[in-house]
N, C-alpha and C positions, 0 to 999 in steps of 0.2 A: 835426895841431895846429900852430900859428903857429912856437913852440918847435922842433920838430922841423923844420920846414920852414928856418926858420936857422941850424938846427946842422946840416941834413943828414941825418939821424937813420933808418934806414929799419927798417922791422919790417914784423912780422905780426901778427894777433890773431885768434882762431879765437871765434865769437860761435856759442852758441846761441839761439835765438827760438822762440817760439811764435806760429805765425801763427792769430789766430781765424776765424769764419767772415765776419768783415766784413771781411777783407781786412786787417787792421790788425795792427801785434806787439803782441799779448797780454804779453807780457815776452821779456825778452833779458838775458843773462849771460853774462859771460867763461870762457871753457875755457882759452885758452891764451892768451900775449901775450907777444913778444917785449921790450917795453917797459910800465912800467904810464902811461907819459907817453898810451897812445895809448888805455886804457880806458875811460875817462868822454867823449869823443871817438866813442867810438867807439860806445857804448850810448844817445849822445844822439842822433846820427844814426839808427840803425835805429829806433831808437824811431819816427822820422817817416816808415820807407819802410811805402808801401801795395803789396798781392799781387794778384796776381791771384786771385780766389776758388779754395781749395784744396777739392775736391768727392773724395767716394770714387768706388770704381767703380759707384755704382747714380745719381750726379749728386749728390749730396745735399751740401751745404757742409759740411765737418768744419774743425775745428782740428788744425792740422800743427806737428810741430816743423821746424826747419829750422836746418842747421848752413849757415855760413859762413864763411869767410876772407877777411879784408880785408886785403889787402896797401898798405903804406905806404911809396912810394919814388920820390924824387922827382928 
């Protein structure tokens, strides 16, 4: 965030998602967050990342969760 970038500000924030089978985050929510400056930031972003199609092991596209950490340090 703009904010943290002028004060310096460095954190972390541990996001879970659900990726569906079109590649897109089904939803995403905060587990953890070193700062809440970096939350809404942070859920607006993954909202827009696309996956690579997550298939099980017979090929077939499922929906995955996926945990992540986004580190913020600048």
């Amino acid at each position: 965030p703009p904010m943290a970038l002028r004060l310096g500000i460095r954190g972390k924030v541990d996001v879970e998602m659900v990726v569906d089978e079109n590649c897109a985050v089904e939803s995403a929510r905060i587990i953890t967050s070193s700062d809440r400056m970096f939350d809404e930031p942070v859920l607006k972003a993954v909202r827009t990342w696309r996956f690579t199609p997550p298939v099980n092991r017979s090929g077939q596209k499922v929906a995955v969760y996926y945990l992540k950490t986004i580190t913020f340090d600048f």
